[in-house]
C-alpha positions as CSV (number, residue, x, y, z in Angstrom):
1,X,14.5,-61.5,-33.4
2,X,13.4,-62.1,-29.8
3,X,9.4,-61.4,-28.7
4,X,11.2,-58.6,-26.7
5,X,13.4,-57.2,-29.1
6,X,10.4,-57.0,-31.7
7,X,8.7,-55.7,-28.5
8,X,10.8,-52.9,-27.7
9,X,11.7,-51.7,-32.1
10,X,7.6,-51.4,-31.6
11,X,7.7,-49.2,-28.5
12,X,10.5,-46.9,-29.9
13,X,8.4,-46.9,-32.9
14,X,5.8,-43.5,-32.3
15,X,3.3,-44.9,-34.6
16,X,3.1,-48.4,-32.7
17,X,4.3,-47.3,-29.5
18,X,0.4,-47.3,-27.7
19,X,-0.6,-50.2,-28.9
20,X,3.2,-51.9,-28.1
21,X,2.5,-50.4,-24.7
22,X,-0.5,-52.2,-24.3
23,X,0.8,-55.6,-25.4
24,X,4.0,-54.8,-22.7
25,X,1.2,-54.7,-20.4
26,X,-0.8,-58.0,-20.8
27,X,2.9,-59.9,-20.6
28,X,4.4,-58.1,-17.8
29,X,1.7,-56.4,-15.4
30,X,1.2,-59.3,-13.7
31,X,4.8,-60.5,-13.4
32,X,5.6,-57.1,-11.9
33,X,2.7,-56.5,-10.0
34,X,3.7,-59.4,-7.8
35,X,7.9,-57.9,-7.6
36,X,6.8,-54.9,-6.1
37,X,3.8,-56.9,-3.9
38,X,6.7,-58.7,-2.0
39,X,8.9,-55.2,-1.4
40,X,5.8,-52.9,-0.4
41,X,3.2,-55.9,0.9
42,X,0.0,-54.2,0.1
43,X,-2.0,-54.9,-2.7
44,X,-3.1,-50.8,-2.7
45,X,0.4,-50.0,-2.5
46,X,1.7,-52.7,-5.1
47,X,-1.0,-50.9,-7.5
48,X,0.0,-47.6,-7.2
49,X,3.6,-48.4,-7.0
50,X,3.2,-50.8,-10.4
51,X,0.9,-47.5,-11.9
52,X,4.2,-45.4,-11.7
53,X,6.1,-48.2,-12.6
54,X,4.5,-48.7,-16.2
55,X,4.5,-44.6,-16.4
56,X,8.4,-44.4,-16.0
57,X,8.8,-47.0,-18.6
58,X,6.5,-45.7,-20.9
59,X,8.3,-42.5,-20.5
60,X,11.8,-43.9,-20.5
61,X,11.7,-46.4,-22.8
62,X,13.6,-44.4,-25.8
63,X,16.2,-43.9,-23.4
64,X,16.4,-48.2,-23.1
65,X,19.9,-49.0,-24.6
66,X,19.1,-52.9,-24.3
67,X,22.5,-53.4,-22.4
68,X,20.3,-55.8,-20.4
69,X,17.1,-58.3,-21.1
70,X,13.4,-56.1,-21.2
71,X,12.5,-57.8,-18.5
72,X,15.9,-56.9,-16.6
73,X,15.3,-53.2,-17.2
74,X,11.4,-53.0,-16.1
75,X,12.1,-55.3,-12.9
76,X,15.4,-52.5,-12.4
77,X,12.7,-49.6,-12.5
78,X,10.2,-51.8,-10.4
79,X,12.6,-51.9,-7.7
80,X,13.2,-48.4,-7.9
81,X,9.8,-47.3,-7.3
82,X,9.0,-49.8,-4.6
83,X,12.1,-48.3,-2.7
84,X,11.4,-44.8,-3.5
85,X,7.7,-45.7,-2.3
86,X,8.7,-47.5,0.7
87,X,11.7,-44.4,1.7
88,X,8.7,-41.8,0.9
89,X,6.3,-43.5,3.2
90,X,9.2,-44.3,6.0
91,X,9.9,-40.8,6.8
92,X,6.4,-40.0,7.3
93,X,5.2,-42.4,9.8
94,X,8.1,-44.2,11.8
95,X,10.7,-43.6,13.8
96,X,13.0,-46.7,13.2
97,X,12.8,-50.1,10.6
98,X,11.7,-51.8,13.5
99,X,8.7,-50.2,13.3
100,X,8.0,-50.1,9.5
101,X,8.7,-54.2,9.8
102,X,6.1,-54.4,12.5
103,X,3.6,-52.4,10.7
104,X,4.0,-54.2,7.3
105,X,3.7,-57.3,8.9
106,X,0.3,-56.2,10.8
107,X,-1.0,-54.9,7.3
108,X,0.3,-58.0,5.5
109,X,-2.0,-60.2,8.1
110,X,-5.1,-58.0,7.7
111,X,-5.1,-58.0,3.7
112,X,-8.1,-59.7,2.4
113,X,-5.8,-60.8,-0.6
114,X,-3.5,-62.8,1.7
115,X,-4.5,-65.8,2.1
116,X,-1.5,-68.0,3.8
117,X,-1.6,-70.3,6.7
118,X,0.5,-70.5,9.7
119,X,4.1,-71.6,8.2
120,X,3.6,-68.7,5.5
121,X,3.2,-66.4,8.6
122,X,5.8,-67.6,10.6
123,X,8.2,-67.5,7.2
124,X,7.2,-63.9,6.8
125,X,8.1,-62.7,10.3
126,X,11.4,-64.5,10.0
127,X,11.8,-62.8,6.1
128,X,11.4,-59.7,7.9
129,X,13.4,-59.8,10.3
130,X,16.4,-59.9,8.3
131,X,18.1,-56.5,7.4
132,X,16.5,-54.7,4.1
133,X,18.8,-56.0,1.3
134,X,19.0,-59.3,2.6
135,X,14.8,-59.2,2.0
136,X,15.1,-57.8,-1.2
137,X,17.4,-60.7,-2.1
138,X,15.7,-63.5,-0.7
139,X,12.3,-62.3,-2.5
140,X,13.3,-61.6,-5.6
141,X,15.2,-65.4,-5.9
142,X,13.0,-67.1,-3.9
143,X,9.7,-65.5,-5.3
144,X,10.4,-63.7,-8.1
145,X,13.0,-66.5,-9.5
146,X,15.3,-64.2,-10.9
147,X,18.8,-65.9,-11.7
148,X,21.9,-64.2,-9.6
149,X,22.9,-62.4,-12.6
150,X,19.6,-60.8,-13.2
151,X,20.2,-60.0,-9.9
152,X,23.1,-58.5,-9.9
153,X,22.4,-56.0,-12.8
154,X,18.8,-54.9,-11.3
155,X,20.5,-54.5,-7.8
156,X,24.1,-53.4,-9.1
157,X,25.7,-55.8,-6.7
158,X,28.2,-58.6,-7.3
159,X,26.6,-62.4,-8.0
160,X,29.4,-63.2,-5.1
161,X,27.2,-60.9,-2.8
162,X,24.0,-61.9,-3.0
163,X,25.1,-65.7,-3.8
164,X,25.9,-65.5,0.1
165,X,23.4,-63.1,1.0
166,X,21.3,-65.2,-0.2
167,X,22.3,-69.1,0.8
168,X,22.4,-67.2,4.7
169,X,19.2,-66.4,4.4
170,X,18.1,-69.4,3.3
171,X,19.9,-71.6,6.7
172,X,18.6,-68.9,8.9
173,X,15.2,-69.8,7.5
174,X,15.8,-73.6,7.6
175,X,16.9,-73.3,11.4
176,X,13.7,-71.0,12.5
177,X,11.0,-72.3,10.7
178,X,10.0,-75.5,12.6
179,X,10.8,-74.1,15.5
């Protein structure tokens, strides 16, 4: 049996479930912390999304039919609760995307937890400027190293799909970055 299959028959378990939880926690916090980091760019904003990230699966995870990896499902619900942050906060402050993309990118800058130099600036401005999904993709293969298929099932889009999304965002990057 897997370390994640033994994982998950102790989270299901009621009498192991806490401390199961708590184990979950020192493998993936950190891992997922750093998924929802690159979707909502704040490191206040990456903690409270990744707080009600571990509470959903903590609540959900009887409900986990293991139809994909662990890892698949928490990054799935990660996702979720970095877009659900990100469409909450939207309505309340902006007018257009331009303007959340702008803003983000002004935060991003003045976060005493980044700490990148000029190119990782400049590759930043250019990630953002691409439409929403086409981020999302880029991130989560670029940073995040998920494989297409892992992909595809937290996204529930075709490996076709963000195979291309993905490759164009990469030449778009490789013709504005030394520019």
């Amino acid at each position: 049996m897997s370390k994640d299959a033994e994982l998950v028959k102790k989270l299901k378990d009621a009498t192991l479930k806490d401390t199961a939880f708590s184990e979950l926690l020192d493998v993936y916090q950190e891992r997922l912390y750093w998924h929802i980091r690159k979707i909502v760019t704040t490191h206040e904003n990456a903690d409270d999304v990744l707080q009600n990230t571990f509470i959903r699966i903590y609540r959900s995870i009887q409900k986990f039919e293991e139809k994909s990896s662990l890892h698949t499902w928490m990054y799935r619900i990660a996702y979720n609760e970095s877009i659900r942050f990100l469409e909450k906060n939207k309505k309340k402050k902006y007018d257009n995307i331009d303007e959340v993309s702008e803003s983000n990118l002004e935060v991003l800058f003045e976060d005493a937890f980044f700490d990148g130099d000029e190119i990782q600036k400049k590759l930043n401005k250019i990630i953002n400027s691409f439409k929403e999904k086409q981020q999302r993709v880029f991130k989560m293969k670029y940073f995040d190293d998920l494989s297409f298929r892992q992909m595809s099932e937290i996204l529930e889009i075709s490996e076709s799909t963000l195979k291309s999304s993905y490759y164009s965002a990469v030449k778009i990057i490789e013709e504005k970055i030394f520019l």
